[in-house]
N, C-alpha and C positions, 0 to 999 in steps of 0.2 A: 479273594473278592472277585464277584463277575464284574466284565466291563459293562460299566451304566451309558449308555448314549444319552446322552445331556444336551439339549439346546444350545448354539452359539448365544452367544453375545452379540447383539449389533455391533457391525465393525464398518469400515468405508468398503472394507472387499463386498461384501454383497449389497450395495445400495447403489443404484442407477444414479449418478450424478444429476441434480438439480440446482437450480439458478441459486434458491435458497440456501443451498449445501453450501456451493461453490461460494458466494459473496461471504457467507460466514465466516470457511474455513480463511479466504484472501485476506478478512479483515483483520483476521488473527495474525495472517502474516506479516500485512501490512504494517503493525501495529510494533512489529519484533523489529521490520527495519527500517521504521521510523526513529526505532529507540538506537540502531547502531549510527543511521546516518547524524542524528545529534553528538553522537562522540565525534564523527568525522567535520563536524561543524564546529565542535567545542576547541577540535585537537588546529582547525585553522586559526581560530581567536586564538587562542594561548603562544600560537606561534608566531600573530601579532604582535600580542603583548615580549614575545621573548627577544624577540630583536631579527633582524634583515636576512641572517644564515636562518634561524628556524622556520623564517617565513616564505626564504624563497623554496626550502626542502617539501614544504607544507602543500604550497603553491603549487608547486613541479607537478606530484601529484595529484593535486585535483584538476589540473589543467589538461593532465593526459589523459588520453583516448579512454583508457579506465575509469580514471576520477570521472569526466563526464558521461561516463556510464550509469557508474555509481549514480552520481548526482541527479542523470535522468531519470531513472527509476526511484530514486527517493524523492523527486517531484511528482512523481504517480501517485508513489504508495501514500504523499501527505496528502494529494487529492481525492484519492482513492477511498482513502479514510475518511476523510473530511466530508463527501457526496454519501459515504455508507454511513456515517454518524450522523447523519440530518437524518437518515431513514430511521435509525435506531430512535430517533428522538421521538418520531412520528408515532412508532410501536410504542414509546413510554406513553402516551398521550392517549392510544389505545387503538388507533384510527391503521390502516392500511392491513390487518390481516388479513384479507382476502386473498384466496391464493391467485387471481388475475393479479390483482396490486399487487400483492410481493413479487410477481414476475416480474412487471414494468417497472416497479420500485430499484429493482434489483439490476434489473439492464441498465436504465438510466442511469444508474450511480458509474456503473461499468465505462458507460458511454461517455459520460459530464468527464469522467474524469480524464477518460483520455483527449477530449477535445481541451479541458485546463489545460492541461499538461504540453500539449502541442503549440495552443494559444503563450502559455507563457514564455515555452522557446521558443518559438517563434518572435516574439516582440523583443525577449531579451537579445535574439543574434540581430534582428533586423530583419526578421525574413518575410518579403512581402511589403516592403512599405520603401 
């Protein structure tokens, strides 16, 4: 059989990154470590519930320069979501496809979330007040 040259597939290698793309594929991310940071939430309840050795091992952890890693990023990725899911709601409704909208739509989710995110450490360390 001769070689046939066949058309790709759309893949990410050849598409020029756009706001649209990018918020998409984030909120799929977002969305995967939303689900790991609830284990990481779940595994500190249970280690309330288990008694003062499970909880200080639990504790240690989240308290270290990692855990509040962890935990900053998982305040993102829940606001993240959270500002990208009010747009998705807007798109159910049928309203914002314009592609200027979906820019701004798409920034500001970007944007909200990082100023949440900031705001609420911020207020939880004290910072600023």
């Amino acid at each position: 059989m001769a070689n046939v040259e066949r058309p790709l597939s759309p893949h990410l290698g050849i598409y020029k990154p756009q706001i649209t793309m990018v918020t998409s594929i984030t909120h799929r991310i977002t969305g995967v470590a939303l689900g790991g940071g609830t284990l990481l939430l779940a595994w500190w309840l249970i280690a309330i519930a288990a008694g003062p050795e499970a909880f200080e091992i639990a504790n240690g952890f989240i308290s270290s320069w990692f855990g509040q890693l962890i935990l900053f990023g998982f305040t993102w990725a829940l606001f993240y979501h959270l500002c990208n899911g009010i747009r998705h709601l807007f798109w159910d409704a049928g309203k914002g496809f314009e592609l200027p909208t979906m820019r701004k739509s798409g920034m500001a989710a970007i944007i909200m979330s990082v100023v949440l995110t900031l705001l609420t450490w911020g207020i939880s360390f004290g910072i600023g007040g």
